[in-house]
N, C-alpha and C positions, 0 to 999 in steps of 0.2 A: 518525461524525458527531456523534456527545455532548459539550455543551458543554467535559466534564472533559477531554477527550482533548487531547492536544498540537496536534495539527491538526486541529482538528472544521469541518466540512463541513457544516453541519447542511440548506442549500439543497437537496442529494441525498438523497431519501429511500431508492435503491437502495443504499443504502452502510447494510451494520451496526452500532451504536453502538459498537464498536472492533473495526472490519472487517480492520484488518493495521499491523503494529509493523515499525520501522525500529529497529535497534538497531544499533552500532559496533563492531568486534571485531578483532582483528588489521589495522586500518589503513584497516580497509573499512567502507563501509555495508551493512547485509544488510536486505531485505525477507521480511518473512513475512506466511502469512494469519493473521488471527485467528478463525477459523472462520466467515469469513463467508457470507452464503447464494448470493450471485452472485458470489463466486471474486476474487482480486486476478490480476493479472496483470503481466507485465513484457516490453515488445515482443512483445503478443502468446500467450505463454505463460503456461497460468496457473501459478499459487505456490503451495505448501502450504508447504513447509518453507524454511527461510533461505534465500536467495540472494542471491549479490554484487550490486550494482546499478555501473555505471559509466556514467559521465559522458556523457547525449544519452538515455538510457535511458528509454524510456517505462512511465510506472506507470498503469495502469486501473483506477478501483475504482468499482463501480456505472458510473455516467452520466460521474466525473469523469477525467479524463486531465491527467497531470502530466508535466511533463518533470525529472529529475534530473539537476541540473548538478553 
């Protein structure tokens, strides 16, 4: 949610100031947490370490839900 961060949220205060990192690797987008206090998730499932994301994928961090197209 911090201004600095690539996609800051800052409206959610349940979201850590850089709560989980998107980063690209081998062709794909990968999600992780960034240690945050209420967990990131993906359909449901929370995230610690990288995971692939594909396309319809739902992403939950605090309050906020996003879809990844």
């Amino acid at each position: 949610r911090a201004p600095e961060q690539s996609i800051p949220l800052p409206a959610d205060t349940s979201i850590s100031r850089a709560h989980a990192r998107i980063s690209y690797a081998d062709g794909r987008h990968l999600l992780a947490d960034g240690g945050s206090s209420n967990g990131t998730y993906i359909n449901g499932s929370r995230v610690a370490d990288a995971r692939p994301l594909s396309s319809g994928d739902t992403i939950v961090l605090g309050d906020t839900a996003l879809r990844y197209e």
